[in-house]
Every structure is written in structure tokens, then in C-alpha cells.
GUVEXBA-120221 format. One line per 8 residues: number of its first residue (from 1); their letters; for each residue x, y, z of C-alpha. Coordinates in nm, 4 decimals. Example, Ala and Ser with C-alpha at 12.3 -4.5 7.8 and 13.67 -1.06 7.14 Angstrom:
2
1> as> 1.2300,-0.4500,0.7800  1.3670,-0.1060,0.7140 .
This chain:
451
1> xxxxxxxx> 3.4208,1.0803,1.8458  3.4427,1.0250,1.4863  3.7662,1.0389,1.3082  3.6691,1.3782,1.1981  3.7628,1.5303,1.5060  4.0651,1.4109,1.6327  4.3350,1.6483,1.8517  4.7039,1.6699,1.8188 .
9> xxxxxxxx> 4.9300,1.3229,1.9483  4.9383,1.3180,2.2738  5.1595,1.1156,2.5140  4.9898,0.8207,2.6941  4.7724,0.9662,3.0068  4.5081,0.7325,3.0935  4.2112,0.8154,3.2848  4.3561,1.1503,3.2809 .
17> xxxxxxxx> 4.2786,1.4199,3.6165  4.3463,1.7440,3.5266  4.6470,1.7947,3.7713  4.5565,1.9462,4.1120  4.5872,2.3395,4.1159  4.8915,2.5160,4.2937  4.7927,2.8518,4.1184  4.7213,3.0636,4.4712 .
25> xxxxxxxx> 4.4968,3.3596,4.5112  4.3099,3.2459,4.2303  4.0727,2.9583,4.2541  3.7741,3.0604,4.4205  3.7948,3.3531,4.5673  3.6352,3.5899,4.7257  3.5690,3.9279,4.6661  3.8277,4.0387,4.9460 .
33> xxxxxxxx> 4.0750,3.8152,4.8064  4.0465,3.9884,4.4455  4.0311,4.3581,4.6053  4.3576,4.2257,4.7845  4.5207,4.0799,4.4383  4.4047,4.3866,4.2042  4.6223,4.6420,4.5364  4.9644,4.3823,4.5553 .
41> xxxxxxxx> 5.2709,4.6569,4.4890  5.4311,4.5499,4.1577  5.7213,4.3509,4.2709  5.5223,4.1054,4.4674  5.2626,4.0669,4.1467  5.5025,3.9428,3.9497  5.6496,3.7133,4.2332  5.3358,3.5696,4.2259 .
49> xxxxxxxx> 5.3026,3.5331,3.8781  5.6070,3.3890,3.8029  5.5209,3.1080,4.1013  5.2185,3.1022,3.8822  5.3733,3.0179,3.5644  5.6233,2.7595,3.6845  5.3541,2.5752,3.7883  5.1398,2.6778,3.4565 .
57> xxxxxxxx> 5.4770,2.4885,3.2880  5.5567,2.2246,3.5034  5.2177,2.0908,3.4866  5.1503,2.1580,3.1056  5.4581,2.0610,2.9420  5.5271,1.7119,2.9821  5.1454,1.6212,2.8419  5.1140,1.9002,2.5674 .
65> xxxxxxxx> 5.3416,1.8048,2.2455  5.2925,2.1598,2.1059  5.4624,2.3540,2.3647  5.7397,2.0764,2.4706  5.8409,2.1665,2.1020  5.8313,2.5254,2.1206  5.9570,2.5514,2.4772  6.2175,2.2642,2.4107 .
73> xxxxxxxx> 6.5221,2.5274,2.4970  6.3856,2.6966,2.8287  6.5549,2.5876,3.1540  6.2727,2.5521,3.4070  6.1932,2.6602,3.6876  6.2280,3.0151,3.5784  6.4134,3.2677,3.7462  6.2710,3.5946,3.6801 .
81> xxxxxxxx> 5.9437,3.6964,3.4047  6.2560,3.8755,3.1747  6.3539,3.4972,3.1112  6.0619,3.4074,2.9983  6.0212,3.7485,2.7325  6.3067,3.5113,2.5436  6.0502,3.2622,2.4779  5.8810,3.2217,2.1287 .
89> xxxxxxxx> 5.5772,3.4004,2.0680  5.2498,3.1661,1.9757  5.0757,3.3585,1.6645  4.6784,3.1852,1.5870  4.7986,3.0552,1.2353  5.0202,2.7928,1.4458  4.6992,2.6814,1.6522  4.4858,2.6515,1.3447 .
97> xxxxxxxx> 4.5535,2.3188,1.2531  4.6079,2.2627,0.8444  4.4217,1.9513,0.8198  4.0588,1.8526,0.7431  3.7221,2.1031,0.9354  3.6579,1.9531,1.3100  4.0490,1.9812,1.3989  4.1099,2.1190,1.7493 .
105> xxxxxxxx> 4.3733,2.3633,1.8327  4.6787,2.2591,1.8363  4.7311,2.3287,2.1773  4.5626,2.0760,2.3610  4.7511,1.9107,2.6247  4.5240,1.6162,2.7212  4.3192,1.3282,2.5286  3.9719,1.4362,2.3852 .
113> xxxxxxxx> 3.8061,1.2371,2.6430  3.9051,1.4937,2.9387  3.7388,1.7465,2.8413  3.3798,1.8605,2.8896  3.3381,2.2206,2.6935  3.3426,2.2467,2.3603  3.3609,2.6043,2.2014  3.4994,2.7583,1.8767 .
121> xxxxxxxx> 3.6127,3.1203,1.7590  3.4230,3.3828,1.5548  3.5796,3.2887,1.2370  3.5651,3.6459,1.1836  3.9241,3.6876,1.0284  3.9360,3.2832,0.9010  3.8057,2.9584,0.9536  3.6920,2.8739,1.3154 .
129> xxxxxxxx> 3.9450,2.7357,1.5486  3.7844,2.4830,1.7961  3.9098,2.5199,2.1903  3.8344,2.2564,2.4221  3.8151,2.3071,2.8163  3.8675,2.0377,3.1068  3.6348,2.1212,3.4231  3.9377,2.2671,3.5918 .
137> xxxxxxxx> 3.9711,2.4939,3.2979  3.5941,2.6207,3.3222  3.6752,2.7009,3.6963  3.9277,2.9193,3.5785  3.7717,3.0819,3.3606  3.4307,3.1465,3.5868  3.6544,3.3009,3.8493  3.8206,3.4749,3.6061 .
145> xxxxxxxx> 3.4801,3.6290,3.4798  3.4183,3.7576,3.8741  3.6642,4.0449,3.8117  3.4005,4.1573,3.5476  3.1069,4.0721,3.7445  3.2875,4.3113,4.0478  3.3357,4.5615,3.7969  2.9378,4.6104,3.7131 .
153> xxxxxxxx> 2.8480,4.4970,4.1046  2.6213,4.2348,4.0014  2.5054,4.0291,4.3284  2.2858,3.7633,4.3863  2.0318,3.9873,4.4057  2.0036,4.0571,4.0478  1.8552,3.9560,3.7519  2.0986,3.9417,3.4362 .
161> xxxxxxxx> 1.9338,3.9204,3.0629  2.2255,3.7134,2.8348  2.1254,3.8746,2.4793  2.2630,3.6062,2.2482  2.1934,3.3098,2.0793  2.2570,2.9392,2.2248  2.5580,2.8241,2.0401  2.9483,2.7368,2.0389 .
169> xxxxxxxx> 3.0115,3.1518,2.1058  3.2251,3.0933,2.4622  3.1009,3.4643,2.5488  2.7206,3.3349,2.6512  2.8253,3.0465,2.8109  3.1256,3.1706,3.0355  2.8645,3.4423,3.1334  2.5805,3.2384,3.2369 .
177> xxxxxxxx> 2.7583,3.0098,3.4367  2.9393,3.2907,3.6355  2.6522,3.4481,3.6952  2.5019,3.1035,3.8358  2.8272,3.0541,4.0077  2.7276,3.4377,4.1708  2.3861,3.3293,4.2308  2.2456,3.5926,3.9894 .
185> xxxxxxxx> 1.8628,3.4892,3.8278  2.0007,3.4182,3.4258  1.7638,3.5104,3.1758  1.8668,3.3363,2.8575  1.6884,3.4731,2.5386  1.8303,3.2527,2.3255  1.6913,3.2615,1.9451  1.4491,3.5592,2.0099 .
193> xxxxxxxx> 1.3551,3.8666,1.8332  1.5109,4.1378,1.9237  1.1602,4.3045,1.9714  1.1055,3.9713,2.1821  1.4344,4.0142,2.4164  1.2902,4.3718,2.4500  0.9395,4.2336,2.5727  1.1873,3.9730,2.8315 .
201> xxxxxxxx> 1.3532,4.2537,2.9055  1.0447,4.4223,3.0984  0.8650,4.1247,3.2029  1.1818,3.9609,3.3894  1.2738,4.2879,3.5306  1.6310,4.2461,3.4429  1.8698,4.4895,3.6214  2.1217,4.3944,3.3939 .
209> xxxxxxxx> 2.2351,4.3245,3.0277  2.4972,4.1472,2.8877  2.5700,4.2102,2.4924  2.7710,4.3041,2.2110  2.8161,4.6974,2.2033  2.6117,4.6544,1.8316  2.3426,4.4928,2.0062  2.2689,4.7715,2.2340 .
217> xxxxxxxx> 2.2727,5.0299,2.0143  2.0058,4.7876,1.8159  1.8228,4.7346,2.1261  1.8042,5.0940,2.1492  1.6927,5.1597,1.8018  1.4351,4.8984,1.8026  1.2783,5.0545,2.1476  1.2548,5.3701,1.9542 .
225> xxxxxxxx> 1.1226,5.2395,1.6532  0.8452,5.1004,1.8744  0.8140,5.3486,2.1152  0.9159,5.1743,2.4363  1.0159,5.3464,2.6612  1.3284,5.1756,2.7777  1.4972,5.4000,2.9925  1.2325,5.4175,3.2751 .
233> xxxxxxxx> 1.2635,4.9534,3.2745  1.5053,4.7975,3.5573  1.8117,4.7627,3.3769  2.1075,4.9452,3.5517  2.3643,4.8107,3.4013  2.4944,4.6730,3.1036  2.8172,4.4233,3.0328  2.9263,4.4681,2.6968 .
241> xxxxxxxx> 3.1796,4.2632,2.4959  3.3411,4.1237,2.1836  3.3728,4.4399,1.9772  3.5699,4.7761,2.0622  3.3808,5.0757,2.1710  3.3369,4.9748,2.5471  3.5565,5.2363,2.6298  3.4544,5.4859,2.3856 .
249> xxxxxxxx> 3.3285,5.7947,2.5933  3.1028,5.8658,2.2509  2.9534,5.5037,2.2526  2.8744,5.4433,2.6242  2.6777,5.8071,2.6710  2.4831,5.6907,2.3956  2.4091,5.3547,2.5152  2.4107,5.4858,2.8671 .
257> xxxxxxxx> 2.1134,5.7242,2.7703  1.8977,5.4826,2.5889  1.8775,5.2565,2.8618  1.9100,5.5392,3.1665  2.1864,5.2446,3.2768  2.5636,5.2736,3.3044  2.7992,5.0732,3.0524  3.0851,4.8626,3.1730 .
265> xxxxxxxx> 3.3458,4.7039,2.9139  3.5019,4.3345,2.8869  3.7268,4.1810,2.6872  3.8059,3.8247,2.5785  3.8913,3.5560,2.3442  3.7948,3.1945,2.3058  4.1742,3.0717,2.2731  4.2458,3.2917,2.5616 .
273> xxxxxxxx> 4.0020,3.3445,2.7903  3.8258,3.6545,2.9822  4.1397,3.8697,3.0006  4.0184,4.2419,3.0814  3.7352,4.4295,3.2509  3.6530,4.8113,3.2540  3.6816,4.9986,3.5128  3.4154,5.2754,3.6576 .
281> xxxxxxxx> 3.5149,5.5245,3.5136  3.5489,5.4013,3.1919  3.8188,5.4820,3.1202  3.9477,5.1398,2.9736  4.0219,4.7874,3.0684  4.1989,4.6558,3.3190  4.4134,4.3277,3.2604  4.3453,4.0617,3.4850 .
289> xxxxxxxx> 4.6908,4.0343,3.6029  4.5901,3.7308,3.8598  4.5111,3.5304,3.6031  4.6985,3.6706,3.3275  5.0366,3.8078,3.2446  5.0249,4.0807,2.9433  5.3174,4.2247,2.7620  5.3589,4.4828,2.5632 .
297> xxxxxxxx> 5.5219,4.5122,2.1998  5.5689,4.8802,2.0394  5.4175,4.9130,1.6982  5.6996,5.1224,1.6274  5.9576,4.8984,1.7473  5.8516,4.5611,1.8546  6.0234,4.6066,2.1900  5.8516,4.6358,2.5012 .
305> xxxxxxxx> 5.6722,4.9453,2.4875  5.6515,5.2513,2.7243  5.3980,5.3905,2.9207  5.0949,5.5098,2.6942  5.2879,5.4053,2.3343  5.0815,5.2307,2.1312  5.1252,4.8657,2.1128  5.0243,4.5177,2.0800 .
313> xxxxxxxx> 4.8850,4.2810,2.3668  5.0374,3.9606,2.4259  4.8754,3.7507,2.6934  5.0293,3.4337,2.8459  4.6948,3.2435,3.0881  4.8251,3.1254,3.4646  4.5871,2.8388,3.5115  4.3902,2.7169,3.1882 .
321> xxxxxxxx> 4.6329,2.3862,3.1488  4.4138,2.1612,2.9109  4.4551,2.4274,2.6392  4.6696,2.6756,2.7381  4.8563,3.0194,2.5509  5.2126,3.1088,2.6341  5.3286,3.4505,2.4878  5.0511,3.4900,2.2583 .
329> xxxxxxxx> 5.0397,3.7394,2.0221  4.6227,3.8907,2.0539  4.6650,4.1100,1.7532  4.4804,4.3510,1.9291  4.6161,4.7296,1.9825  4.6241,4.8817,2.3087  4.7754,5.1748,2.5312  4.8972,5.0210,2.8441 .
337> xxxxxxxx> 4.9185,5.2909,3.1889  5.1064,5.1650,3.4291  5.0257,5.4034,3.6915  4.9567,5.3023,4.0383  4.5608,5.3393,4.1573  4.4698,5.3543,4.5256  4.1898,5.0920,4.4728  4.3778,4.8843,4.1535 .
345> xxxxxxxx> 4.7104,4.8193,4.0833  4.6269,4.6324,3.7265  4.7591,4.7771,3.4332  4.4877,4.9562,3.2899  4.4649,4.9872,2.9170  4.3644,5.3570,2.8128  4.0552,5.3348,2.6045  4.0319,4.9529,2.6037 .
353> xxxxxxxx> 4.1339,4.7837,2.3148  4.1978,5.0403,2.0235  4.1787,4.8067,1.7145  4.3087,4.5101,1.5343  4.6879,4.5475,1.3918  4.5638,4.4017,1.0688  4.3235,4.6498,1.0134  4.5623,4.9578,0.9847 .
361> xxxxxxxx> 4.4813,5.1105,0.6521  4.7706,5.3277,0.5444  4.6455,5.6519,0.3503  4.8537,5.9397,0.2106  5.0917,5.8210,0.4403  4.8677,5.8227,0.7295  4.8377,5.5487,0.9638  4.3881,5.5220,1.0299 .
369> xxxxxxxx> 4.2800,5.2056,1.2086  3.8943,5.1314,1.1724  3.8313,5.1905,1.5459  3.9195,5.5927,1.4943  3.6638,5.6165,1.2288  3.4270,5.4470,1.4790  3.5098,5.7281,1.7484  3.4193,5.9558,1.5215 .
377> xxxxxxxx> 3.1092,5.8248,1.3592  2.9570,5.7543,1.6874  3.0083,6.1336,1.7915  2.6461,6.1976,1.5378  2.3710,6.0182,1.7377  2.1145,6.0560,1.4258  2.4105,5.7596,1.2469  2.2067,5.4604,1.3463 .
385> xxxxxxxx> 2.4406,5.2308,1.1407  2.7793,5.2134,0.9188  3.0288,5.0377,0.6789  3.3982,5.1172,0.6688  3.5129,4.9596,0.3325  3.9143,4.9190,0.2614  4.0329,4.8693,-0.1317  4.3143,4.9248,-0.3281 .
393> xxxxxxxx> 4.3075,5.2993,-0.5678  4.5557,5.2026,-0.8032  4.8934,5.1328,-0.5500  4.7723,5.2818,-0.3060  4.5446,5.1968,0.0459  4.1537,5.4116,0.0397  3.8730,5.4294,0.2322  3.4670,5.4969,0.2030 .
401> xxxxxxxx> 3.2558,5.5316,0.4490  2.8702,5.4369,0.4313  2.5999,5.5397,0.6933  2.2595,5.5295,0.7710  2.1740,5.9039,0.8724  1.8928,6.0332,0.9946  1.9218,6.3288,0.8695  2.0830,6.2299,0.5472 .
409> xxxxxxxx> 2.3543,6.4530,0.5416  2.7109,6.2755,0.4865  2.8737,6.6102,0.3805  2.9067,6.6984,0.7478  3.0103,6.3304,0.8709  3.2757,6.4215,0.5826  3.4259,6.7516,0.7222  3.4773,6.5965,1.0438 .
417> xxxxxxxx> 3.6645,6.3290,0.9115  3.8945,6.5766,0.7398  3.9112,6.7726,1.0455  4.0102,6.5152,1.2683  4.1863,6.2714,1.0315  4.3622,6.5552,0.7686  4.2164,6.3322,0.5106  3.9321,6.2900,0.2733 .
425> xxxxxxxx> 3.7298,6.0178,0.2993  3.4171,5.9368,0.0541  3.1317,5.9400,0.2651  2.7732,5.7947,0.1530  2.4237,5.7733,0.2283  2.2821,5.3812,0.2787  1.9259,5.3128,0.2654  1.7715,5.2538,0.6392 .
433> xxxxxxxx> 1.8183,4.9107,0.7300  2.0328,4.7993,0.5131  2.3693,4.7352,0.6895  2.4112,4.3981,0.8457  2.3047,4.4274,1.2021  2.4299,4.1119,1.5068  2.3789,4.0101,1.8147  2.7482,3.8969,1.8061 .
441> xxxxxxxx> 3.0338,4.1156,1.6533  2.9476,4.3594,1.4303  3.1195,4.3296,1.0738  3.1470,4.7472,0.9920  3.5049,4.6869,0.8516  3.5364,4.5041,0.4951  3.8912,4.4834,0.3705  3.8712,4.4500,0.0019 .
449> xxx> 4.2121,4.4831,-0.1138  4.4012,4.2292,-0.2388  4.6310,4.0002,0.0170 .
């Protein structure tokens, strides 16, 4: 590799072998081993994920320079998980290195030459962060990603259609190879049409679909537009993931009834890894608690929150060593339930993830977050698309709201706004076709006020 794209210093580690797993009940396992993790009472979950995380440490720290630095004062092995809440968070500004494009993370434990995946973030909220993973890594994460592939009962027996582009998005890739891993037929549909993936849609005789929530709807839309009929094809169920709405009831009926196939969520990041799955219901997300261990921090407070208070995820991953997260603060808003379940013991998160803390806009005094707007919105099936724009009215935070309606008629998308938010929010007509539509995360929030 050129000098472009260099990682942190490491220590000498020659002809490095990613260090032999200790992580139990993880690594390959079967599907009664992860009904028997998802039922383990609460005390002896977090015995095992402390065992977990001493070993996470133990094998991390004396090769990654980032974390022997920010770690530097913890005695280990630890004691109990409440020792490690006194650790330092990890925020994504520290991983984004400030040097020239083609910098890794800054949390890379080994030399570039042990590692075999190369993947980058959305770039979404900056500029991309590139993540590396060893083969042990990739392990992880592909059992990791058979929690989700439980969740939507996808055997070997079925025939999955990946509806994304070939590229450095981690989301197709972790996907298809877990589904190979399963012994599922993978039908990529890389660089298509959409019309196309519709057409590979009925001639493969998928039974399932894995996509961004956006993408469905625009599968959807396209199928009508063209008068296919969609519903009466094989698909029976669809995976969707890297957007909210998973675990909106509004969004899933009508994705649900376009394709006559039930909806099951997933959530994950790039620098983190595939961290929750939906369950049933849908109801939300469960947090893979085997492979790893969530807090929770008030938005109110910043202390641990309490059942059902709204608050922000922070993950910590048991087993991804070559670039592991400790304490790492998602940004992403959630309601954790910690109520026991007969058939899953997980903390479930009570309409999946909610929204991004960055994204509150604060109006009148009222705290709105994008992602109720959305639940709203998507409660008129005749909106086919929409913009939520942010900027600055004088001092203080506004909104507008622009949609493509099929029956152009915003003054009632208004009035429900004001009825469910106590606030009034410009709403306007946008010419059919003419908001941004993707395969990967949707981009119906613009912030334009100024930072």
C-alpha cells in the first residue's frame, strides 16, 4: 500500500495471527445455542459478558495504541460491568483521523497487512471513515448477522435478492456472505435498474429481500408505476436496514402490503458492526447482547437511563479485536425495555432506533426529532416521497416540510402536524419525482442552519 493509506503506529507484531478466540457461546453457533443465549436470566448475561470483555481487553490492548492510551488507568481483569461504566466514552470524531483522505480509523489494533476487508462509512454526517476487518473479525460479524437471519427465518432453502450496489457499503457484503455462510441462493443485483431488480425479482423467485426501508417503498412505487403486480411474486419477507422506520407500525403495513410479505428490522454500523435485529412483532430491535454490551445514557440526564426514558445507545463489541469500539457513543436515540420475554431475554428497544441526537430541532420550545415527522408523514399512503428541511428564522430553530402527494393536498398533511406536534409547520407541494430517491440511506433531513 501506498503511503496514502497508512494506519495508526502500531507496536512490532510480525506475521501477525489474529489471537485465538476465548469469546464462548459465540463463534459459530447454532441456532439452539443462540435461542439458549437470547433466554440466559440477567445475572448470568452479564457474567458472561464481562468474561467476554476481559478477554475483548486482554487480547486488544497490548497491540492497539489507541485504546492502551485511553484505557491507560483501568485495572484489568475487571471485576464487575459497573467498573467498566468509569471508562471513557469513544465519540467518531476521535476515530476520524485528521490527516490526509485514505486514513484508517484510528482504532486499528494490528498492521495493515492482517487484514482482508476493507469497508468505509456513509459519510452521511462527514467525511468517510475507513474500517478494516481481520478474517476473525468477519467471523464475528457473519455470526453476528445469524441473529437477524433467525429473526426473518431465512434457511437454506431460500432465495435472498441483496438490492444494492457492489461497493465499500459493509451492509451488502456482511449480508451476502451470511447468507452463503446459511446456505441461502444470493441474488446480487448489483448496478441494476430498479425496474431491472424488479424483473430479477420474479425471474429468481426470491423469497426474500434485503434493502434500505427507501428502497422498498421505491420498489413499490416503481411496480405500480408499471403495473406489476408484486404482491402475488415469491417474496415473503423482507430485511430492511440502514435508515429508521423498521419499526414504524405506519412504514412496515405499507411495505408489508406492497409486497403481500412481512417486514423485519436491522440495525448496524460499519465502525460497529450488526448490533440489533427486530423482533416478530415488530415491535423494535433487539440488542445483540452476545455479541454486544449496550448502555444507556438519559437525554435528560446523561446517567444511565430507566426503563422506557429516552436515551442514547452506547455499544461496546465482545469479539471484533482488529478494530474494535469500547463505550462508544452511536448517537443514535432509543427506548430501551428491559422486560423479561419467555422466548428473549435481550433488551429490546421500543420502536427501534428513534433518531439521531444531532438531529433534534428545537421549536417554540419543543423538542421534534426528524424521525416523528417521518411517523407521521408515512401515516398518508398517497405521500410517495419527502424533504424535512432545518434553518435558522432569525434566533430561532424552523422547519418545512416538502412532499410529493398524490393528491396534492399539503393543507391536511399540515393539520396533522399541528395536531400531533402543537406546532405549525410549512408544508409544500414538490413536483413528482423530484426528491432524491437511494438504494442506500435516504437523505429526507437537510440541516441548513448554521454550525
Amino acid at each position: 500500500m501506498d503511503g496514502s493509506f497508512k494506519g495508526p503506529v502500531t507496536p512490532p507484531y510480525c506475521n501477525h495471527k489474529s489471537p485465538p478466540h476465548t469469546l464462548t457461546g459465540m463463534f459459530h453457533t447454532s441456532f439452539e445455542d443462540r435461542r439458549r443465549l437470547e433466554k440466559l436470566p440477567p445475572e448470568e448475561l452479564a457474567r458472561s459478558q464481562l468474561a467476554r470483555l476481559n478477554a475483548v481487553l486482554q487480547n486488544v490492548l497490548p497491540h492497539n495504541r489507541f485504546y492502551a492510551e485511553k484505557l491507560r488507568n483501568l485495572s484489568l481483569p475487571l471485576r464487575s460491568l459497573d467498573e467498566w461504566r468509569q471508562a471513557p466514552f469513544t465519540y467518531k470524531d476521535e476515530l476520524i483521523a485528521d490527516s490526509l483522505d485514505g486514513a484508517l480509523a484510528a482504532n486499528h489494533s494490528f498492521p495493515e497487512e492482517n487484514y482482508l476487508r476493507f469497508h468505509h462509512t456513509s459519510g452521511t454526517r462527514g467525511r468517510p471513515m475507513i474500517v478494516l476487518d481481520t478474517a476473525d473479525d468477519w467471523q464475528w460479524w457473519i455470526d453476528a448477522w445469524q441473529f437477524v437471519l433467525d429473526a426473518a427465518e431465512i434457511t437454506s432453502e431460500d432465495r435472498a435478492l441483496l438490492a444494492f450496489s457492489f461497493g465499500p457499503f459493509i451492509g451488502f457484503w456482511s449480508a451476502h456472505d451470511s447468507l452463503v455462510a446459511r446456505g441461502a441462493l444470493v441474488v446480487a443485483s448489483g448496478g441494476m435498474s430498479t425496474l431491472a431488480r424488479l424483473e430479477l425479482m420474479r425471474t429468481s423467485r426470491a423469497t426474500a429481500l434485503f434493502c434500505t426501508p427507501t428502497y422498498a417503498l421505491h420498489l413499490a412505487e416503481t411496480a405500480r408505476a408499471n403495473h406489476l403486480p408484486m404482491a402475488e411474486w415469491a417474496v415473503r419477507v423482507i430485511v430492511v436496514a440502514g435508515e429508521t422506520g423498521g419499526s414504524v407500525p405506519t412504514l412496515r403495513r405499507r411495505i408489508e402490503e406492497a409486497f403481500g410479505a412481512k417486514v423485519i428490522d436491522h440495525a448496524g454500523a460499519t465502525e460497529v458492526g450488526p448490533w440489533g435485529y427486530g423482533d416478530p412483532e415488530g415491535h423494535g430491535l433487539y440488542v445483540n447482547e452476545a455479541a454486544f454490551l449496550p448502555e444507556f445514557l438519559s437525554v435528560e440526564t446523561g446517567e444511565q437511563a430507566a426503563d422506557g426514558e429516552l436515551a442514547e445507545l452506547v455499544l461496546t463489541t465482545l469479539g471484533r479485536e482488529g478494530c474494535p469500539v469500547f463505550r462508544y457513543r452511536t448517537g443514535d436515540l432509543v427506548r430501551p425495555d428491559y422486560s423479561r420475554r419467555e422466548k428473549n431475554n435481550f433488551v429490546r428497544l421500543t420502536g427501534g432506533v428513534l433518531g439521531r441526537a444531532d438531529d433534534m430541532v428545537i421549536v417554540r420550545g419543543v423538542n421534534i426529532f426528524p424521525s416523528s415527522i417521518d411517523q407521521i408523514l408515512r401515516g398518508f399512503p398517497e405521500v410517495v416521497e419527502y424533504r424535512i428541511t432545518a434553518f435558522r428564522r432569525g434566533e430561532m430553530d424552523a422547519l418545512k416540510v416538502e412532499v410529493e402527494d398524490r393528491l396534492s393536498e399539503p393543507a391536511r398533511i399540515a393539520a396533522e402536524l399541528k395536531l400531533r406536534l402543537g406546532l405549525n409547520i410549512g408544508v409544500t407541494l414538490a413536483e413528482p419525482g423530484s426528491l432524491s430517491r437511494s438504494e442506500l440511506k435516504g437523505k429526507r433531513f437537510v440541516d441548513e442552519r448554521p454550525s
